[in-house]
N, C-alpha and C positions, 0 to 999 in steps of 0.2 A: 504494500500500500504506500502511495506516495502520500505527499508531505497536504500536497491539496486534497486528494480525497479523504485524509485524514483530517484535517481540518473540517471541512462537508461532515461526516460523521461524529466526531465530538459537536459542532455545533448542535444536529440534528438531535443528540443528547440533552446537551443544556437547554433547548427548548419542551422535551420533553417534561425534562424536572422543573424548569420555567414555570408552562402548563399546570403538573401537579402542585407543588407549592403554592401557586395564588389560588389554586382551587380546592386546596386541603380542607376547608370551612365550607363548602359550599352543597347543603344539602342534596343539589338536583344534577352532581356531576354525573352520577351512575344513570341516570336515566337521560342524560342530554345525545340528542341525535347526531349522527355526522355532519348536518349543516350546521348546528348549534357549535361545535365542534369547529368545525372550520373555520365558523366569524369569529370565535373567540381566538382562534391560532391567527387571523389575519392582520397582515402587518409584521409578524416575527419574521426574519430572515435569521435563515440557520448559517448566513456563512456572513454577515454584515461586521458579525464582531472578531471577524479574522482576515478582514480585506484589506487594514491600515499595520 
């Protein structure tokens, strides 16, 4: 694995955990649908914080 798609994969990680942690508190995660799901993922970029 190179060093960029290494990078692409740890990001994809940290949003992940991103994801879970602001949603640890949130009654309705298990029941939230893939669209719900995706507006709330929208706007993270998994590779922004390894472009500079």
């Amino acid at each position: 694995m190179d060093e960029d798609e290494f990078a692409v994969h740890l990001g994809h990680v940290f949003a992940h955990l991103n994801r879970a942690w602001h949603g640890r508190n949130d009654p309705n995660l298990d029941t939230e649908t893939d669209e719900q799901r995706a507006e709330r993922s929208r706007g993270v970029s998994t590779i922004a914080a390894f472009e500079n």
